[in-house]
N, C-alpha and C positions, 0 to 999 in steps of 0.2 A: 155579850157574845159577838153582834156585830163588828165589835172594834177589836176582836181577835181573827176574827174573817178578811177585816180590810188589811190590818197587819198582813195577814199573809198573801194577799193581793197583790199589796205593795211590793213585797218580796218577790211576789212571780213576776211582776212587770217590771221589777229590775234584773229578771234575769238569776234574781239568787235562788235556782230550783231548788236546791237540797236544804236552803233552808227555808225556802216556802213549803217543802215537804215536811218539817218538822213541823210548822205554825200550823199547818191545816191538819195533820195528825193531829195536834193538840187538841184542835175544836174537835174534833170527834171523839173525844174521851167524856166529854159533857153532852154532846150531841153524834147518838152511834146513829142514826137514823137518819141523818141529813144527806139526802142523796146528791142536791149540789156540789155540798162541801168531798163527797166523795168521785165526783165529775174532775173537779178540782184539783185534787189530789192525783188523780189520774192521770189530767194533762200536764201537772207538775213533774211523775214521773216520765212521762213520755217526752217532757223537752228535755231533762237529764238522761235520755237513753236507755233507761228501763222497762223495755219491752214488756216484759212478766208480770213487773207490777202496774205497770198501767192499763193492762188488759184486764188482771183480778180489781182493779176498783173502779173501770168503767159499769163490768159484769157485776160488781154490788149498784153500782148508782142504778142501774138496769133492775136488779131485782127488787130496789126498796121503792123504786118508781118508775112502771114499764110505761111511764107518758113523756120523759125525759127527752126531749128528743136531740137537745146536743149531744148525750151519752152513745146516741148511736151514731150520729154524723161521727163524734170523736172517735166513737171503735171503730167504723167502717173505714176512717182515715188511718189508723195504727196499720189495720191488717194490710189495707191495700196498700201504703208506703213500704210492707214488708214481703210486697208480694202476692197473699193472701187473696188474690180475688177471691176466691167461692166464702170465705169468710165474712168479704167485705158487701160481697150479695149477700148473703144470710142474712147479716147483720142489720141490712137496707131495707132486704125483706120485713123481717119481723117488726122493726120499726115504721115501717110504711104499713105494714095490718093492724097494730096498734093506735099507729094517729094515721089512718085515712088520709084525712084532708089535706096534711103536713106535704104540702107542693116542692118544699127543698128536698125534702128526704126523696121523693118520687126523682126530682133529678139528678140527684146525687146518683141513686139504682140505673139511672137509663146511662149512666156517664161509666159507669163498672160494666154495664154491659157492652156500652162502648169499645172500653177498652175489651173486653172478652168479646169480641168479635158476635154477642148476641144481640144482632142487629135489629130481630122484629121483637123484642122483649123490648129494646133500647126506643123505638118505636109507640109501644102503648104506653109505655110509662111518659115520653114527651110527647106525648100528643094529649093524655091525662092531663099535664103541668098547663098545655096551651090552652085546653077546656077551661080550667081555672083560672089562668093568666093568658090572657089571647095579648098582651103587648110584649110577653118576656123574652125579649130578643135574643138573650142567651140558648133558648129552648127552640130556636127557628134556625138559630145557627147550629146548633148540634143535629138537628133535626136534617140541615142540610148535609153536613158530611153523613149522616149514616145513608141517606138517599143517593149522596154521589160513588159511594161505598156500595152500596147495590146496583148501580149501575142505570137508574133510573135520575138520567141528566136534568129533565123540566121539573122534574119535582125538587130536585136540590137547587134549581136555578129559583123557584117561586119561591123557595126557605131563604136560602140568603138574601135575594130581594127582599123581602119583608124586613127583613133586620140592617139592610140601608135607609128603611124610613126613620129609623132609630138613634141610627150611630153613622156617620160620616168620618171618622178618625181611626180608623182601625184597616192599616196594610191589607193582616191577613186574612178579613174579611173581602173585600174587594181581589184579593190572591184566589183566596176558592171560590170566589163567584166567577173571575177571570175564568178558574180549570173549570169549571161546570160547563161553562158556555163553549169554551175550547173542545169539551167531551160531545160534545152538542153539534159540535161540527157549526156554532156560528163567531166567524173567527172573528170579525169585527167587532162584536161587543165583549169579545172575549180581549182585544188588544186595546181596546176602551178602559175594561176595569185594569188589567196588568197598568194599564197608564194611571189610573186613579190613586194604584195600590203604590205607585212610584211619588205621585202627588202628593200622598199622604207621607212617607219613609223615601226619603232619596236615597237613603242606603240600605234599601232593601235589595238585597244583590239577585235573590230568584225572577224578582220580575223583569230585571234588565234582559236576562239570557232570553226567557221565554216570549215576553213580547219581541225581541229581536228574531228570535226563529219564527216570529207568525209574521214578523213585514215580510222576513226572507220569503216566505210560503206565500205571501200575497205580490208578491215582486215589485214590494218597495223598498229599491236595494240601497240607496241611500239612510232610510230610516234605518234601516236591518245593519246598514254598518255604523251609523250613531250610537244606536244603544250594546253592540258589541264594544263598542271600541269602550264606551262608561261601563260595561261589565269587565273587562282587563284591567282596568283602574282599581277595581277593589281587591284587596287582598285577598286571592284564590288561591290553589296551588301554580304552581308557576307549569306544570302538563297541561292544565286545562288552558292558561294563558297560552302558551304556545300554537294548542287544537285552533284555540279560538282566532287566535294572530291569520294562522294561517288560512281558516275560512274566509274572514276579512278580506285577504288578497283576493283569493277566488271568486266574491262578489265585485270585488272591485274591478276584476276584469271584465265582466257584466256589465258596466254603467259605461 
């Protein structure tokens, strides 16, 4: 039976869905109880586009094995690709009271609440994940936007910090620790990281504008017209090239 399962593996990792959908129906005619093979099946329909049936055989792999816990990660991804938040809670929910411990499943729920604007729900759940994993940087960086998101600047300044001792390679990282610090009213470290975030992605086009409006705000008008003049350089709308042209002159009569 195994080499009728990798059959249809093979078939899903080439992309041939419908007829990995046929191979994995097969094995369930010998084996109706295999809740993998019905996981399987599931995301086979789901990368062919079938909504209906990939939600009826994730909701079997669920009922023949409520310990499953890709089946839920997999549903909670169907519904919330289709929109579906309160689904895509639910679904996080009942799988995070089933497996407790299951730390992904806890992030996956605080990243829906996320996005549903349920910020202090988004809150216990990654702060739960950090209890269990106090190095997962991903969980310090989410942790930071929902903080900067409440408007509570130092706390989303400590979260992203903590996730620089981690990762050095990452724009948008060093981008919202930049806005944190800017929200903070401390403009220096805030035109520190925007420079980092330019170090890291030179064509990251947000950090050119805004580190240029903080030399401008600090009256370093020379800097302030460098990184305008490399934010015109990138493909913008040609209004905003213009706005920007023209402030450039205006500092330039300044110097």
């Amino acid at each position: 039976m195994s080499e009728k399962i990798d059959k249809a593996m093979t078939l899903f990792k080439e992309r041939k869905y419908k007829e990995a959908i046929d191979a994995f129906s097969a094995v369930l005619e010998t084996e109706p109880d295999n809740a993998d093979v019905y996981n399987n099946l599931a995301v086979a329909y789901s990368c062919d586009g079938n909504f209906e049936q990939a939600e009826n055989y994730f909701t079997k792999a669920l009922e023949l094995d409520p310990q499953l816990a890709q089946a839920y990660i997999n549903l909670s991804d169907l519904y919330y690709k289709a929109g579906d938040l309160a689904s895509a809670v639910g679904t996080l929910q009942k799988g995070s009271y089933e497996l407790e411990n299951n730390l992904a499943i806890a992030h996956l729920l605080a990243r829906v609440y996320i996005d549903d604007q349920r910020w202090e729900d988004a809150i216990f759940e990654l702060e739960r994940v950090l209890d269990g994993e106090p190095e997962n940087y991903d969980a310090y960086y989410d942790l930071g936007h929902v903080m900067f998101e409440l408007g509570d600047y130092e706390s989303a300044i400590s979260n992203f910090e903590n996730v620089t001792e981690y990762r050095q390679d990452s724009e948008l990282l060093y981008y919202s620790l930049a806005q944190a610090y800017e929200a903070n009213n401390e403009i220096d470290k805030a035109i520190s990281n925007y420079l980092k975030s330019i170090a890291v992605n030179d064509k990251f086009t947000l950090a050119y504008k805004k580190v240029a409006v903080l030399f401008m705000a600090r009256n370093d008008f020379e800097d302030a017209i460098e990184y305008f003049e490399e934010y015109t350089n990138f493909d913008i709308p040609q209004e905003e090239k213009d706005s920007v042209a023209k402030l450039i002159e205006r500092i330039k009569a300044k110097v």
